[in-house]
N, C-alpha and C positions, 0 to 999 in steps of 0.2 A: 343542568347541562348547558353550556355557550357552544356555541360553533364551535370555539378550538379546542373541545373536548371530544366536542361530534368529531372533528376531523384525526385528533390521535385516535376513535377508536377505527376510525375507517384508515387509517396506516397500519395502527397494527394488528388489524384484522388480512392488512393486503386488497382491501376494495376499493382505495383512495387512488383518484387519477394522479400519478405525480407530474407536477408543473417541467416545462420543459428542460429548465436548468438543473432538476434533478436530474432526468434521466439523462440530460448532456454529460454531466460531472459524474452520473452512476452513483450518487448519493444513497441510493436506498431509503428503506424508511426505517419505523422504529419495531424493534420484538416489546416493548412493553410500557408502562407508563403510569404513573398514578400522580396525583396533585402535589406537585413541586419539581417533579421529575422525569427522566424521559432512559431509556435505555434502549440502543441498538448495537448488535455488532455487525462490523463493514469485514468483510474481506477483500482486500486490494489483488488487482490484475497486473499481469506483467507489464504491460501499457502503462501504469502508472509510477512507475521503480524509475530512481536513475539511472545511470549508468552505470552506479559501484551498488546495485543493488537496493539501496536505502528510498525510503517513501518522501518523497518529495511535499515539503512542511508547507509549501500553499496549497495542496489538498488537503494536507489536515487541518489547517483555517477551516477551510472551505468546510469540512466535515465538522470542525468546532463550531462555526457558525450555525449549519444548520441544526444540530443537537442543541444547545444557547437557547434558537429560538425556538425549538419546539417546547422545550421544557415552558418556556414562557405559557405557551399556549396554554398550558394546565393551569393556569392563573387568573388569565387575563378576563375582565368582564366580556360579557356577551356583545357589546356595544363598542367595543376597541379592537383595533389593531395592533400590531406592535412590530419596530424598527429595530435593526440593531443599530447604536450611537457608538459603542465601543468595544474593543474585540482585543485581547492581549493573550497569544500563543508561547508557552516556556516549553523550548523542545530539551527533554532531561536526558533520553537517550534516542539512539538509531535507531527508527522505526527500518523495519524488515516489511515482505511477504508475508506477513502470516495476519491470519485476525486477527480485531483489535474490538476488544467491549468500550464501548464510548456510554457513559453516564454523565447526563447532565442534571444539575439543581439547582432550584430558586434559594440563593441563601438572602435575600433582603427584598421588599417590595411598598414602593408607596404609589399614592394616585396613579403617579405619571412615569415612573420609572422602575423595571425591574431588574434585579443583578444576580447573576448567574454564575456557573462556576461547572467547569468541565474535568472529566481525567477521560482518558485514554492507555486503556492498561494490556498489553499482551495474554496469550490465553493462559501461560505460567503465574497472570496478577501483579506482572511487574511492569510500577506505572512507568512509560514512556514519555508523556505530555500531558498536560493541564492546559485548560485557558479561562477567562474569565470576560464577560462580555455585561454591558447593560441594553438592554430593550427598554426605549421608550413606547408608549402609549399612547393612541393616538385615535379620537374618533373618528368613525367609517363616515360621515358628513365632510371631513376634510377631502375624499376622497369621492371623483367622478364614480356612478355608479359600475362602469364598464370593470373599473381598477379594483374596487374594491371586491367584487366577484372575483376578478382573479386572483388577490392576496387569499383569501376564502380555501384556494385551489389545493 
């Protein structure tokens, strides 16, 4: 077990304090997770629609990011950290109000790099969005004690 396995199960057990930017953005956490992978479904608020109804595609970054890097977490050595370096969002159709099951996974990983791969599917299965991001790796030495307790979070 590393940290970032400790910390998916305390998300999807719901005992994990979430960092502030989660609870700002209303991220949520994850319903589930095993080694390469991460799965949570979000249901979006009126508050985040635009105008003609449709879900505003820098929250679903935002939402691909955070799914990216959790799946990383199921990976990553005990001794690492991990960044996202690249982040690419294909919005296929108009995301609506309704849930969305977000599954993320590790499809490649070396030393220092790992690459990910997201969908975004309505609760009928029909995929809306994909994204694909790399996490680099990085050890917690490069990082003042204060910071890297918080990354941890």
């Amino acid at each position: 077990m590393t940290w970032g396995t400790e910390r998916l199960d305390e998300l999807k057990a719901g005992t994990a304090t979430l960092p502030p930017v989660v609870r700002t953005l209303r991220l949520g956490g994850i319903d589930d997770w095993g080694e390469g992978w991460v799965r949570k479904t979000w249901n979006p608020t009126p508050e985040l629609a635009t105008p003609d109804g449709s879900l505003f595609g820098g929250y679903l970054a935002a939402l691909a990011d955070q799914a990216l890097a959790l799946a990383a977490l199921s990976v990553i050595p005990h001794d690492r950290l991990c960044r996202t370096v690249n982040l690419h969002v294909n919005f296929l159709r108009v995301g609506r109000a309704h849930p969305l099951v977000i599954e993320a996974r590790v499809v490649a990983q070396t030393r220092q790099l790992v690459t990910l791969r997201a969908e975004f599917r309505r609760p009928d299965a029909v995929l809306i969005a994909d994204a694909t991001a790399q996490q680099v790796l990085m050890a917690f030495d490069h990082w003042p004690a204060e910071q890297a307790a918080v990354a941890q979070q």
